[in-house]
Phi, psi and omega in degrees: 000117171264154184223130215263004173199169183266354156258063189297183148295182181287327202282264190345316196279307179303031205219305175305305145298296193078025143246132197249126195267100156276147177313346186267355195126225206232084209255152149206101186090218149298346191285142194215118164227166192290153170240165170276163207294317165304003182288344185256158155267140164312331187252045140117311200301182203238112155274067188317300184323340193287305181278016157282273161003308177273268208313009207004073170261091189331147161204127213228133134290160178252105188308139165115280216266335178102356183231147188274144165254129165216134152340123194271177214262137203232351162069015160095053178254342220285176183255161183243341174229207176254343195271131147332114163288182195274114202234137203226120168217182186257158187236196236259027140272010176073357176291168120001135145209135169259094185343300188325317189312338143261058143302164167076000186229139147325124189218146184247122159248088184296134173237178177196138166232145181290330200284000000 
């Protein structure tokens, strides 16, 4: 979801998300987890950092731009920076190639599974 402010609506943030802020929390389907008590702003709106947080939803800025990325719920799998971990495969004569090996450069990393 990208977002031009950190307080959307309820409607706006459910519209975006597909989790809907109940008095029980944070629903989607069945599923319902607790929020913190800051998850509402006083006049109603969603305080996404907070509830990005209880969800473990990545929320990224775009520095600079006025806009936010957020993330789908990621059970903490999510990456915590930009840096790449060290990553060592064969590349495609079976020889080693170690991602570290390009530092300091850009890198587009595709991955794919058949599954």
């Amino acid at each position: 979801m990208i977002l031009h402010r950190l307080d959307p609506t309820s409607a706006e943030f459910a519209c975006g998300t597909g989790w809907e802020l109940k008095p029980e929390g944070a629903c989607r389907g069945d599923v319902c987890v607790p929020l913190p008590k800051n998850a509402r702003r006083s006049d109603g709106r969603v305080n996404v950092p907070a509830v990005a947080e209880a969800l473990g939803m990545g929320l990224v800025a775009g520095e600079g731009h006025g806009l936010w990325a957020l993330g789908p719920v990621s059970g903490g799998r999510a990456l915590a920076t930009a840096m790449v971990p060290e990553i060592t495969l064969p590349d495609r004569h079976g020889k080693p190639f170690t991602i570290s090996s390009l530092r300091g450069t850009k890198v587009f990393l595709a991955t794919w599974a058949s599954w």
